[in-house]
Structures are given as structure tokens and as C-alpha cells.
DRENMAR-429405 format. One line per 2 residues: number of its first residue (from 1); their letters; for each residue x, y, z of N, C-alpha, C, CB. Coordinates in Angstrom, 3 decimals. Atoms other than C-alpha are relative to their C-alpha. Glycine has a CB too. Example, Ala and Ser with C-alpha at 12.3 -4.5 7.8 and 13.67 -1.06 7.14 Angstrom:
2
1> as> 0.890,-1.190,0.000,12.300,-4.500,7.800,0.900,1.200,0.000,-0.992,0.027,1.246  -0.820,-1.190,-0.060,13.670,-1.060,7.140,-0.770,1.090,0.730,0.414,0.462,-1.415
END
This chain:
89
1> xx> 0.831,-1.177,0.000,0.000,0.000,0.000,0.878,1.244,0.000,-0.947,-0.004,1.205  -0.845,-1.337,-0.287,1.570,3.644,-0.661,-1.597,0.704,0.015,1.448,0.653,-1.437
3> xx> 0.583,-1.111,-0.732,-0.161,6.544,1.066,0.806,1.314,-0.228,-0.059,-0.346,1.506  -0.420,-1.419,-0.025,0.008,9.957,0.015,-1.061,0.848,0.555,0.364,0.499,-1.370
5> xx> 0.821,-0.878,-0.530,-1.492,12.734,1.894,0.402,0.256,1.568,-1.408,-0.514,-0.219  -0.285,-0.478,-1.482,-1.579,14.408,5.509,0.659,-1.417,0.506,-1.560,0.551,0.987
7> xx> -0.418,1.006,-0.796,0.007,12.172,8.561,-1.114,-0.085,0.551,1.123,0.126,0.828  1.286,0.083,-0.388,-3.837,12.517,9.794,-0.428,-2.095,-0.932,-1.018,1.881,-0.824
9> xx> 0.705,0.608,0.764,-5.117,10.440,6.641,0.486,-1.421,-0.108,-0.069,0.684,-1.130  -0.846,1.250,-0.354,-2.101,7.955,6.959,-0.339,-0.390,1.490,1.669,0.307,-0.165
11> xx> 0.211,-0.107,-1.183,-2.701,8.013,10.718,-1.772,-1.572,0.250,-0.261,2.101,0.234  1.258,0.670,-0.331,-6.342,6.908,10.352,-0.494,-0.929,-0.912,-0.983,0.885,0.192
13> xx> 0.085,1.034,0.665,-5.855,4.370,7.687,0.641,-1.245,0.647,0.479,0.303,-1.175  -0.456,0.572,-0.114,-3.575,2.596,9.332,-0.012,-0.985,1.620,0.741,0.639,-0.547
15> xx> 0.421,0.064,-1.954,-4.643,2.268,13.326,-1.366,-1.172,-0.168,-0.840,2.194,0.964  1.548,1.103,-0.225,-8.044,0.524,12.385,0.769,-1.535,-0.645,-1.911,0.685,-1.404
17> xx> -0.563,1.543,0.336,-5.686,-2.375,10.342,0.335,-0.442,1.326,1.417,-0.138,-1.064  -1.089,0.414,-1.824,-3.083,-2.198,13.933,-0.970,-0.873,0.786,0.404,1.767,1.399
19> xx> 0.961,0.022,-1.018,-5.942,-2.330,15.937,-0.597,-1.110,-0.264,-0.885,1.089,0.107  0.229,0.966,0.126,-7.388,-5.291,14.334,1.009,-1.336,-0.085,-0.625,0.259,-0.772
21> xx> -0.716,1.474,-0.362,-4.808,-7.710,14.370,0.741,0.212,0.721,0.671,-0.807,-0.908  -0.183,-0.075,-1.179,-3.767,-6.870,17.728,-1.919,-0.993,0.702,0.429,1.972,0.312
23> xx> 1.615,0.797,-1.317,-7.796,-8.221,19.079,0.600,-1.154,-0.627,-2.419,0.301,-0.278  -0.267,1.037,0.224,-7.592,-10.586,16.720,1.288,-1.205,0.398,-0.147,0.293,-0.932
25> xx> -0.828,0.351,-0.796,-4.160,-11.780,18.129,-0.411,-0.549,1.555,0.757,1.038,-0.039  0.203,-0.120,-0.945,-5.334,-11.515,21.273,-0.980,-1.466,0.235,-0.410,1.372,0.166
27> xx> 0.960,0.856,0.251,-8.323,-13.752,20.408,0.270,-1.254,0.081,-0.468,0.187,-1.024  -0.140,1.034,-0.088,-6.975,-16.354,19.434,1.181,-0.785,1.394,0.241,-0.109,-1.350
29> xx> -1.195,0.170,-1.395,-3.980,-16.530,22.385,-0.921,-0.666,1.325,0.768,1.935,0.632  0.794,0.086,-1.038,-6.752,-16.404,25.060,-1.471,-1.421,-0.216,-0.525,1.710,0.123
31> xx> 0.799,1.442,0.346,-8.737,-19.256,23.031,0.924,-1.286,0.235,-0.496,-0.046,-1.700  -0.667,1.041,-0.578,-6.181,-21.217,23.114,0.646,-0.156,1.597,0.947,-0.104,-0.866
33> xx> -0.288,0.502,-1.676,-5.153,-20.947,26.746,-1.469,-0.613,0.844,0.608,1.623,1.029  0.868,0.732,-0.763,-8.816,-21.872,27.600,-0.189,-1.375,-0.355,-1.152,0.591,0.011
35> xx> -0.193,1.300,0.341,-8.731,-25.261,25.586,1.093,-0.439,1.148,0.477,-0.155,-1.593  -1.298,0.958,-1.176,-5.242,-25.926,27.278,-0.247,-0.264,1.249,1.388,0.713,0.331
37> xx> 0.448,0.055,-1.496,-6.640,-25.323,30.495,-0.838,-1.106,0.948,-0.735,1.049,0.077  0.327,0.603,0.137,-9.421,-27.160,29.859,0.268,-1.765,0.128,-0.144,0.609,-0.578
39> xx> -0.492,1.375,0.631,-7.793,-30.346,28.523,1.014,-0.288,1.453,1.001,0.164,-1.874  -0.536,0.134,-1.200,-5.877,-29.804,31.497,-0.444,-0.751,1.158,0.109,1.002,0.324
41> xx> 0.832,0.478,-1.550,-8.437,-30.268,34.062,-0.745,-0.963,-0.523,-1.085,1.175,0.904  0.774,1.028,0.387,-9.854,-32.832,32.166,0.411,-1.725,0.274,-0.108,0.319,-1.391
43> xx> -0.988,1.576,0.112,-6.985,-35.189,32.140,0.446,-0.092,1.335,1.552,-0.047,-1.141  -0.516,0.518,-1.804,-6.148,-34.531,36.303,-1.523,-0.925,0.360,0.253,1.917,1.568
45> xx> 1.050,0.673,-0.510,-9.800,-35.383,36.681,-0.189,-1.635,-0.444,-1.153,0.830,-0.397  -0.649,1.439,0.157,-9.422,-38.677,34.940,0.630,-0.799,0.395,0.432,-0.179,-0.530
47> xx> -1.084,0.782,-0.717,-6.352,-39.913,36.443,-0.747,-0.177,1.634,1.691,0.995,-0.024  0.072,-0.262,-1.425,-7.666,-39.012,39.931,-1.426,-0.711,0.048,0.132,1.714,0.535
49> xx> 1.262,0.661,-0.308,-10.920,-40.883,39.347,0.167,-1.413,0.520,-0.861,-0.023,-1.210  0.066,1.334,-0.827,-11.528,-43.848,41.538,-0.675,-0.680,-0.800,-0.623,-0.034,1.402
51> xx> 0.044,1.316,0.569,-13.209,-45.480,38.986,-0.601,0.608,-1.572,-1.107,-1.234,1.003  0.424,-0.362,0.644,-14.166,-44.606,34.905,-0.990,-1.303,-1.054,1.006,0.798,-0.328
53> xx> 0.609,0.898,0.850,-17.235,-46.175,33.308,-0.093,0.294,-1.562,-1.259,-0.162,0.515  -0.106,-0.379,1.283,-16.956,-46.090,29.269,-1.258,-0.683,-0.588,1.379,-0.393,-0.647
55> xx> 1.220,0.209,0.582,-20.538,-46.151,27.895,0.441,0.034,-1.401,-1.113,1.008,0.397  0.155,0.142,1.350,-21.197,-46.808,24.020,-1.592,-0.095,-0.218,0.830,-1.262,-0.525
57> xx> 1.586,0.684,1.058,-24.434,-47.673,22.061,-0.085,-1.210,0.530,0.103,-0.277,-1.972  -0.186,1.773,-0.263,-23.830,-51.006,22.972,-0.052,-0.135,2.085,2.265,-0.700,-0.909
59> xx> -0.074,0.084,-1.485,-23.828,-49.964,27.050,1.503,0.121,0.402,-0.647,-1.395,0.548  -1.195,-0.302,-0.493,-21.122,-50.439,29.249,1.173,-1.277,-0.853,-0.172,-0.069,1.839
61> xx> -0.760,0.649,0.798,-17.850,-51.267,27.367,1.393,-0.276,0.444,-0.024,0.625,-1.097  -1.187,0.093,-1.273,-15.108,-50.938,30.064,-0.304,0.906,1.178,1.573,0.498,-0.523
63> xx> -0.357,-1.213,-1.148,-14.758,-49.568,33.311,1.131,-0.465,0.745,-1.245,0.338,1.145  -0.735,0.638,-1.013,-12.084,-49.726,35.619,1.425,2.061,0.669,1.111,-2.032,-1.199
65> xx> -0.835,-1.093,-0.136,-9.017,-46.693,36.530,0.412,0.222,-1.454,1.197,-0.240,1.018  -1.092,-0.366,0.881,-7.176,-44.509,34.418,0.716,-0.888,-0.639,0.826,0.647,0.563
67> xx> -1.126,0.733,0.370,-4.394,-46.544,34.013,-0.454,-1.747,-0.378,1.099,0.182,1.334  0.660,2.214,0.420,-6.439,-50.211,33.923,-0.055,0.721,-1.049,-1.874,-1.258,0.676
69> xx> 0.679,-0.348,1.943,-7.949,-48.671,30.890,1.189,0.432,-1.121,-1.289,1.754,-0.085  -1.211,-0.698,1.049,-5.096,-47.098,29.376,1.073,-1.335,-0.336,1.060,1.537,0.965
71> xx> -0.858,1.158,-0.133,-2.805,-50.595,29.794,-0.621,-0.908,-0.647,0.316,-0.442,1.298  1.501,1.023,0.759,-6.219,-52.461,28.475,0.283,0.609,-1.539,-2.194,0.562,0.764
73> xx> -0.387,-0.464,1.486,-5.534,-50.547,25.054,-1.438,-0.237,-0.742,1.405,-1.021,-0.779  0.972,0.279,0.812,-9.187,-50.537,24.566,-0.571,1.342,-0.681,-0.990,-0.769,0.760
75> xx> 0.346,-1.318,0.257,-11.632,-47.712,23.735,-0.093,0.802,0.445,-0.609,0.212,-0.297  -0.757,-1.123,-0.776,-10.957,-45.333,26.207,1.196,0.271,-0.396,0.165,-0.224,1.319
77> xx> -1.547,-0.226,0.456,-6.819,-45.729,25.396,-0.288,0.670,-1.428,1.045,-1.597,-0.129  0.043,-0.766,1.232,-7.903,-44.732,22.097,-0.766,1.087,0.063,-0.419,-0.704,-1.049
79> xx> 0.729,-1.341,0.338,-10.389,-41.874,22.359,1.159,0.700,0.956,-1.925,0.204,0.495  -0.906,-0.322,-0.673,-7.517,-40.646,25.251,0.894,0.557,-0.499,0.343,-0.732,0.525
81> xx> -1.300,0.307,0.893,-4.627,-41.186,23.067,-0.297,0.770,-1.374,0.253,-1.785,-0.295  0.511,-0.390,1.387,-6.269,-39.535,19.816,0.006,1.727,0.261,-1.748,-0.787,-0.414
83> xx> 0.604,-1.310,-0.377,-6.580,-36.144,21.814,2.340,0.459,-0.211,-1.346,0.055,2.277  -0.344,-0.729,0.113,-2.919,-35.848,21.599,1.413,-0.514,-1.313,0.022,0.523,1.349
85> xx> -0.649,0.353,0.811,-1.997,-37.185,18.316,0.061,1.583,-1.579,-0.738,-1.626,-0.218  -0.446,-1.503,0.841,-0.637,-34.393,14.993,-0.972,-0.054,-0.382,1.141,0.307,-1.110
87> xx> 0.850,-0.303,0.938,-3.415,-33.019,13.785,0.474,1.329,-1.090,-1.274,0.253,0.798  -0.462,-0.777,0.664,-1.661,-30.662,11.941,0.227,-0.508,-1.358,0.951,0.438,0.596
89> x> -0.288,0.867,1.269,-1.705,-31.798,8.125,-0.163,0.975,-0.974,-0.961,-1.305,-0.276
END
């Protein structure tokens, strides 16, 4: 972009772009720290559970701890395990 004219006209072309990708920045920073946070307290609450039942369509399909389930390599280990595989493609 070239700008000719007052430092006003440059001034007030250029503050409303700044200004938007500064929120927008912002936006997304503060989205992602609430996921992380999230996923955070999701996965102490898990571990720390005395016992997790894994419903399906089909009813109950395991229950037992964290770690039974996760060592069991059933469908819990996988919906678990899937949360922190690359999704980046």
C-alpha cells in the first residue's frame, strides 16, 4: 500500500488495520489458553478418578481406573490417546 497525503489520513488508515490484528491476536492466544486449560483439568480429573465407566451404544464397554484402561488398550486408550496425536496436516 503507498499513502500519500496528511500524517492525519495515513494516521487513520492505518490504526483501524493495527488495531485489528492486535484483538484478533489476542483472540486467538486467550482461546487457546482456555482449551489448554481445559484439557488440562480434564486429564487430572481422569487420572484421579476412583473409577471410569466407558458407555457406548452397545452400554457399558469398560470400566475400571485410568491406568487399567489405558494398559487395556481398549476404547478409552484410544479416544484418550487420539486427543494428543498431529493433527496438523
Amino acid at each position: 500500500m503507498i499513502y500519500e497525503g496528511g500524517s492525519e489520513a495515513v494516521f487513520n488508515a492505518i490504526v483501524p488495520e493495527y488495531l485489528g490484528g492486535v484483538l484478533y491476536g489476542a483472540l486467538c492466544e486467550s482461546t487457546a489458553s482456555e482449551q489448554a486449560a481445559r484439557r488440562m483439568a480434564m486429564d487430572a480429573a481422569s487420572k484421579n478418578a476412583d473409577e471410569i465407566i466407558v458407555l457406548t451404544e452397545k452400554g457399558v464397554q469398560e470400566r475400571g481406573t485410568h491406568d487399567e484402561l489405558i494398559e487395556a488398550g481398549g476404547f478409552y486408550a484410544d479416544l484418550y490417546n487420539s486427543q494428543f496425536e498431529d493433527v496438523t496436516a
